[in-house]
N, CA, C and O atoms as a DFTB+ gen file, in Angstrom:
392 C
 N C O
     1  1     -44.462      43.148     136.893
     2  2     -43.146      42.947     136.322
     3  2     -42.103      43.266     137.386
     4  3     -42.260      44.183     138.192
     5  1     -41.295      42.668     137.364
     6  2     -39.625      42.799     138.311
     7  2     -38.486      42.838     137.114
     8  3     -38.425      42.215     136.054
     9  1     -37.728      43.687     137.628
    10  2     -36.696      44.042     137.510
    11  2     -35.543      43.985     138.298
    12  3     -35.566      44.807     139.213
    13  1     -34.425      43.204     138.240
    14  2     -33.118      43.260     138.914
    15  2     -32.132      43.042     138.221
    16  3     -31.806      42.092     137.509
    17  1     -31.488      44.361     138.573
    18  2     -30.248      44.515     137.520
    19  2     -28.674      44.257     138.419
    20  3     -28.667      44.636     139.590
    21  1     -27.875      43.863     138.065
    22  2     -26.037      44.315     138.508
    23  2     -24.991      45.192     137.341
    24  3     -25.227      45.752     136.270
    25  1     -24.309      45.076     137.791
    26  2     -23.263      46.311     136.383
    27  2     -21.906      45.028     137.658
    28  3     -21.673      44.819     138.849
    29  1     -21.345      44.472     135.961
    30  2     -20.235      44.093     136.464
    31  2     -19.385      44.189     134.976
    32  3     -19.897      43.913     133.891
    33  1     -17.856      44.681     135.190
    34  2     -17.166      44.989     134.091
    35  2     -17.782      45.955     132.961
    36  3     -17.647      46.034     131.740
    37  1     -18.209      46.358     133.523
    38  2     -19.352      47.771     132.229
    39  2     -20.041      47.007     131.825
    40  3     -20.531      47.569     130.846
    41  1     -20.539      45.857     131.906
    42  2     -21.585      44.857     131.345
    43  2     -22.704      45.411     132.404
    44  3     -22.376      45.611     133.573
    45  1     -24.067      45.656     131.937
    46  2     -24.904      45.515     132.716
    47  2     -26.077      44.476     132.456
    48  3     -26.840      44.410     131.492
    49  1     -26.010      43.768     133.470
    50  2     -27.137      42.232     132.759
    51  2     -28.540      42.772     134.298
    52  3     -28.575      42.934     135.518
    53  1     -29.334      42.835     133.221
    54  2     -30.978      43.008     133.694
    55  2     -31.370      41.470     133.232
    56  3     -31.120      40.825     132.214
    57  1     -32.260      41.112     134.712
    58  2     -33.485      39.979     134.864
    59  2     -34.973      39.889     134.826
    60  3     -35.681      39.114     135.469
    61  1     -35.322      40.769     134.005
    62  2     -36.924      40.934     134.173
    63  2     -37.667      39.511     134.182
    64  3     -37.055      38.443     134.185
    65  1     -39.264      39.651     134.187
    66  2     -40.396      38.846     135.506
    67  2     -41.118      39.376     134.904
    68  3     -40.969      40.555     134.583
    69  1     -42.219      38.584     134.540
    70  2     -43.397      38.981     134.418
    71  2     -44.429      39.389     132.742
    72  3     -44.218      38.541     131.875
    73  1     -45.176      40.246     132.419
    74  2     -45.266      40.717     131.089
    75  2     -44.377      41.878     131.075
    76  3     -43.915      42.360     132.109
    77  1     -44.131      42.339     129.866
    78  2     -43.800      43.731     129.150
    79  2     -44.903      44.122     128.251
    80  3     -45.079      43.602     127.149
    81  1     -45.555      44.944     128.694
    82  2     -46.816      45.510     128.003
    83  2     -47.135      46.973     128.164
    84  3     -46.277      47.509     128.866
    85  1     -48.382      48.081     127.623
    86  2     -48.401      48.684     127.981
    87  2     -48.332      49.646     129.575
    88  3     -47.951      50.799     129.778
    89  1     -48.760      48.822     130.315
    90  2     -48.711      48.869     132.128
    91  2     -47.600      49.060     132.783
    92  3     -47.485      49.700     133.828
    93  1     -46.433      48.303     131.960
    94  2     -45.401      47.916     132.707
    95  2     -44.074      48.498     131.958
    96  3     -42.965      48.668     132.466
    97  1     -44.588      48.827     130.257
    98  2     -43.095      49.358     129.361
    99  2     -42.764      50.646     130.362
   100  3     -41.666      50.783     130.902
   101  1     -43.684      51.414     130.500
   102  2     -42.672      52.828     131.091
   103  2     -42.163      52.465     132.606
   104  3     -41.546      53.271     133.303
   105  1     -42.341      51.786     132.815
   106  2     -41.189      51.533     134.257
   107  2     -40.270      50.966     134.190
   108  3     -39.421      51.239     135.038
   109  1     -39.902      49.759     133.044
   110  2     -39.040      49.322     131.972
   111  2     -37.991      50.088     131.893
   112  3     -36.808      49.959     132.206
   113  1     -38.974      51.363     131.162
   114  2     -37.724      52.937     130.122
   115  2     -36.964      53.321     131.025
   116  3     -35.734      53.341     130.977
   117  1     -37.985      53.810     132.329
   118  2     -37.076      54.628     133.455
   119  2     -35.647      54.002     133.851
   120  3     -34.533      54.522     133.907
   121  1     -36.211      52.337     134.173
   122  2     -34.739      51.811     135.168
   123  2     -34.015      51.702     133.740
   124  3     -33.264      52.678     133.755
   125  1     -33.866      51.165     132.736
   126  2     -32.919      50.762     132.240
   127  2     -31.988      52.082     131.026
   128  3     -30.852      52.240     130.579
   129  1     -33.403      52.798     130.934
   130  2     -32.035      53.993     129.961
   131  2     -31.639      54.619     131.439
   132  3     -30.518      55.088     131.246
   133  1     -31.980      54.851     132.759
   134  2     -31.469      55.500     133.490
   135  2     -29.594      54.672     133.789
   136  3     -28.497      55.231     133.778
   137  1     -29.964      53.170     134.028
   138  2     -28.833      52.953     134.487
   139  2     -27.633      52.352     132.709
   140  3     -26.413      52.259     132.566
   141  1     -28.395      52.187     132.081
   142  2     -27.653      51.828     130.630
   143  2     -26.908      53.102     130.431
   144  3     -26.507      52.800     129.307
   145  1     -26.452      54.172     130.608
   146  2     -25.679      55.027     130.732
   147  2     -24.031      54.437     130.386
   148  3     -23.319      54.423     129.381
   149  1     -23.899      54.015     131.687
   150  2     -22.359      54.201     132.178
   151  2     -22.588      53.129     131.608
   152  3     -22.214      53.316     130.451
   153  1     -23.105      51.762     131.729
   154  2     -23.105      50.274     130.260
   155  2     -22.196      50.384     129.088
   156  3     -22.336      51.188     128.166
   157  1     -21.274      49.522     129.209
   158  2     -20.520      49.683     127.520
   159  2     -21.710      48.757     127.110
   160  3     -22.425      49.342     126.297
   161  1     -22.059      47.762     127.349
   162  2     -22.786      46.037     127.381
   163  2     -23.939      46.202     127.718
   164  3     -23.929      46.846     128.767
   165  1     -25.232      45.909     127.313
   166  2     -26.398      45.470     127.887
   167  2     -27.194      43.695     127.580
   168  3     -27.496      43.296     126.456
   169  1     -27.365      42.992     128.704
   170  2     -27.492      41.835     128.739
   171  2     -29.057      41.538     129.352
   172  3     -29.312      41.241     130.519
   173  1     -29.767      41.656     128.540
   174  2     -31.236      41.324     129.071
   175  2     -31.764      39.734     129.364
   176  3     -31.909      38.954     128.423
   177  1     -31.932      39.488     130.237
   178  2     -32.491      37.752     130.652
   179  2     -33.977      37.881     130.441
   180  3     -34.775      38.495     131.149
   181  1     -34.173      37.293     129.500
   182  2     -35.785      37.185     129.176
   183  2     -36.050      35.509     129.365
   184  3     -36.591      34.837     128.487
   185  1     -35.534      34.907     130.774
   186  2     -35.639      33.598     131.059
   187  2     -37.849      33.669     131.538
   188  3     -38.825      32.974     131.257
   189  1     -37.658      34.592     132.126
   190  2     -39.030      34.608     133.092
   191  2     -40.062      35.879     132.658
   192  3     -41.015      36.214     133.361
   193  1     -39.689      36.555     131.322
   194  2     -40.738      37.388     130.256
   195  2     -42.028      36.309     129.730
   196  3     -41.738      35.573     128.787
   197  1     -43.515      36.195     130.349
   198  2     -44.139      35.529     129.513
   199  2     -44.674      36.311     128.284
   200  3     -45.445      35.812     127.465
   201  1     -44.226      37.507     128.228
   202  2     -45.616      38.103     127.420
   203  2     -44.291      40.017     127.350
   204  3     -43.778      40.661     128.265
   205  1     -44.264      40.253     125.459
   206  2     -43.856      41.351     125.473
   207  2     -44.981      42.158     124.442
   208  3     -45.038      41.762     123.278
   209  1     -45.675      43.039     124.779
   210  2     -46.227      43.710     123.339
   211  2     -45.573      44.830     122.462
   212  3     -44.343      44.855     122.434
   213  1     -46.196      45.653     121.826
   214  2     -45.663      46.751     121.006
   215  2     -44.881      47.702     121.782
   216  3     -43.926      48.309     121.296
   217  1     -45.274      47.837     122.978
   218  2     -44.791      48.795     123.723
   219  2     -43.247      48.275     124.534
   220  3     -42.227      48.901     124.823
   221  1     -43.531      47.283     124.663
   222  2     -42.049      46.741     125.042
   223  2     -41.310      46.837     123.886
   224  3     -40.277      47.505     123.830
   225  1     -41.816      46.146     122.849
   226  2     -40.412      46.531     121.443
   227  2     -40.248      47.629     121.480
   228  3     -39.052      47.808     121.249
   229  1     -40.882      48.819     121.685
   230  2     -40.479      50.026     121.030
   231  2     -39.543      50.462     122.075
   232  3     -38.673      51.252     121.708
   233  1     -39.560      49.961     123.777
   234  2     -38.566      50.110     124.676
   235  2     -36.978      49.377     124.154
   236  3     -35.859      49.881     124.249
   237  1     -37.254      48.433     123.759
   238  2     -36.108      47.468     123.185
   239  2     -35.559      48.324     122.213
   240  3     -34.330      48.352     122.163
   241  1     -36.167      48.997     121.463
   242  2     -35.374      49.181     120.410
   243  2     -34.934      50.817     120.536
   244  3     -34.109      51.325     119.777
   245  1     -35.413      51.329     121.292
   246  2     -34.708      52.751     122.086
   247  2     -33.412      52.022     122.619
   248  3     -32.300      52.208     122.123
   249  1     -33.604      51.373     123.429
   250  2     -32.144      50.695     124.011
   251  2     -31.207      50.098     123.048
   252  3     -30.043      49.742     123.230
   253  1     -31.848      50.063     122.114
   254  2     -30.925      48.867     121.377
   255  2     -30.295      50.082     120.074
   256  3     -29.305      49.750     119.423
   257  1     -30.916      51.336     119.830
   258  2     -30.596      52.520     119.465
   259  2     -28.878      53.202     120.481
   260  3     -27.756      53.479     120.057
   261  1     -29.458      53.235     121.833
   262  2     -28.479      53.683     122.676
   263  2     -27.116      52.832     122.659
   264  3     -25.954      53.187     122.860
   265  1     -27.756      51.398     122.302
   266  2     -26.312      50.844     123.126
   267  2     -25.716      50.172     121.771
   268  3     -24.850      49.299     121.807
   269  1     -26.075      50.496     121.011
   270  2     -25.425      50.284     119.181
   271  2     -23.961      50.866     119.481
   272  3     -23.023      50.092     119.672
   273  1     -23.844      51.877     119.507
   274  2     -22.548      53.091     119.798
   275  2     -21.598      52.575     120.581
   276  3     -20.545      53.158     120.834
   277  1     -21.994      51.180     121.112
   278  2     -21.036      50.852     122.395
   279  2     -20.633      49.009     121.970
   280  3     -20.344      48.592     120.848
   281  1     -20.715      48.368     122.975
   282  2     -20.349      47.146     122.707
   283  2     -21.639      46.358     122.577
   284  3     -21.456      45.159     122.366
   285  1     -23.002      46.788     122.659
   286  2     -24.235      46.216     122.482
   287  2     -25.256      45.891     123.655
   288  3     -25.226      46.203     124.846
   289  1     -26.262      45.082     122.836
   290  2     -27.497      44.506     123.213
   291  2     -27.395      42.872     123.156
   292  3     -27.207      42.130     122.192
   293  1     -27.587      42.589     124.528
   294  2     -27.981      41.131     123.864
   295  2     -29.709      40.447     125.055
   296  3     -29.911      40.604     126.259
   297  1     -30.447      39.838     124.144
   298  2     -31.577      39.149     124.963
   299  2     -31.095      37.620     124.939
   300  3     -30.805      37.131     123.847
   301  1     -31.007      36.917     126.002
   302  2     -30.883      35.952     126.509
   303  2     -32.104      35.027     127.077
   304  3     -33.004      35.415     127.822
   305  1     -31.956      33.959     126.648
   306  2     -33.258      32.575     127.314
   307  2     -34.512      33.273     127.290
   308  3     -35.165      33.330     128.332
   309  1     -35.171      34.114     125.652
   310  2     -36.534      34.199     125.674
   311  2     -37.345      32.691     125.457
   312  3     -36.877      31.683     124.927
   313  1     -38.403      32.837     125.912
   314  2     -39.052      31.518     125.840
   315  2     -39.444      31.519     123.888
   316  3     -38.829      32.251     123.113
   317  1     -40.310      30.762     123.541
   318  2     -40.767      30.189     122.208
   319  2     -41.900      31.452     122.305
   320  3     -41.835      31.997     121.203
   321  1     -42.540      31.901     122.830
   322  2     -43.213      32.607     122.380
   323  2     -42.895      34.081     122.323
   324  3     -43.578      34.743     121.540
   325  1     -41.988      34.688     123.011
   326  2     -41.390      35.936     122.786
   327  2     -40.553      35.508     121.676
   328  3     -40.591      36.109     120.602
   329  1     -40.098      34.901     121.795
   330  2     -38.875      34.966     120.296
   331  2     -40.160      34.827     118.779
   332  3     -40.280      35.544     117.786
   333  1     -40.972      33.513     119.247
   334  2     -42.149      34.333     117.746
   335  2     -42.165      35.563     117.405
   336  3     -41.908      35.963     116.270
   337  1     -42.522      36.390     118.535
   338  2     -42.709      38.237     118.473
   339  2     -41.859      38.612     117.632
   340  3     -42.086      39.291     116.631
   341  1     -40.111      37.895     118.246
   342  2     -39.138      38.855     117.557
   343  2     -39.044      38.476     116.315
   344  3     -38.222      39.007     115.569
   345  1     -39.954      37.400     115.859
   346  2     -39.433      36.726     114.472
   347  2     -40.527      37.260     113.820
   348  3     -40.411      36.648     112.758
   349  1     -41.091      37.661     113.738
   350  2     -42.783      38.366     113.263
   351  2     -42.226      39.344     112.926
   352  3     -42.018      39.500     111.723
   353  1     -41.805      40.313     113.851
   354  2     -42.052      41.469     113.815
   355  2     -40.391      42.378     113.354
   356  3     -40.046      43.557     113.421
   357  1     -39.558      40.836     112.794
   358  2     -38.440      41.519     112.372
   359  2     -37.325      41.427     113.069
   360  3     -36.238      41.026     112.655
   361  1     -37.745      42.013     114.740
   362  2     -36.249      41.823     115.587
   363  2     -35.295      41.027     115.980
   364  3     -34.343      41.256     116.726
   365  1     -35.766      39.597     115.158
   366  2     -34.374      38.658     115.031
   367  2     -32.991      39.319     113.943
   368  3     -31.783      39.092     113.878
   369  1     -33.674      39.962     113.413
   370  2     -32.565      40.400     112.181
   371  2     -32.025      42.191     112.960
   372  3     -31.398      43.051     112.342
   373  1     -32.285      42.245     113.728
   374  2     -31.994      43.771     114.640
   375  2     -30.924      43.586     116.163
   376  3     -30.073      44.412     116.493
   377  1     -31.172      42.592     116.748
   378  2     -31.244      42.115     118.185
   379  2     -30.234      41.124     118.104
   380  3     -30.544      40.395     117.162
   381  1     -29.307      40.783     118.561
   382  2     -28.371      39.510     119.211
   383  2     -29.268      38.550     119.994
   384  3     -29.249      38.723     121.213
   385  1     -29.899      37.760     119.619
   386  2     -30.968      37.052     120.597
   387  2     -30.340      35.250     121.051
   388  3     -30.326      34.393     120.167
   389  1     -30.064      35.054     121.904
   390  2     -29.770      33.818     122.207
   391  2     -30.239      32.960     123.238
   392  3     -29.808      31.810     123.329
């Protein structure tokens, strides 16, 4: 998995790569509650996510806990099969997903 993030206007938009799974959620947690801090905004690009499991939602939704209080969460360009996940498992009705 890759990660590359910018912070522009208190917006911070992250580009992740790759799966989100058990292997890869806790390196996930570290970069993004570390830098979602100073974030009014969080903007996740799930253009190039093939694959999220349980352990990635439960990262998503810590973040999506944190950044409620502020101006939000949003996931951007998941493919058809991550957005199934979020539609399964509820987080279309939780998540700003577009």
């Amino acid at each position: 998995m890759q990660i590359c993030k910018k912070m522009a206007d208190s917006i911070l938009h992250v580009s992740i790569a790759g799966k989100i799974d058990t292997v890869t959620a806790p390196a996930l947690d570290r970069e993004l509650l570390e830098d979602c801090g100073a974030a009014q905004a969080l903007v996740l690009d799930f253009s190039q996510v093939d694959y999220i499991s349980s352990a990635g939602l439960r990262i998503l939704l810590r973040l999506h806990k944190r950044m409620v209080e502020r101006q939000g969460m949003r996931i951007v360009n998941a493919n058809e099969t991550v957005r199934e996940v979020f539609s399964i498992t509820g987080f279309v009705d939780l998540f700003t997903i577009e």
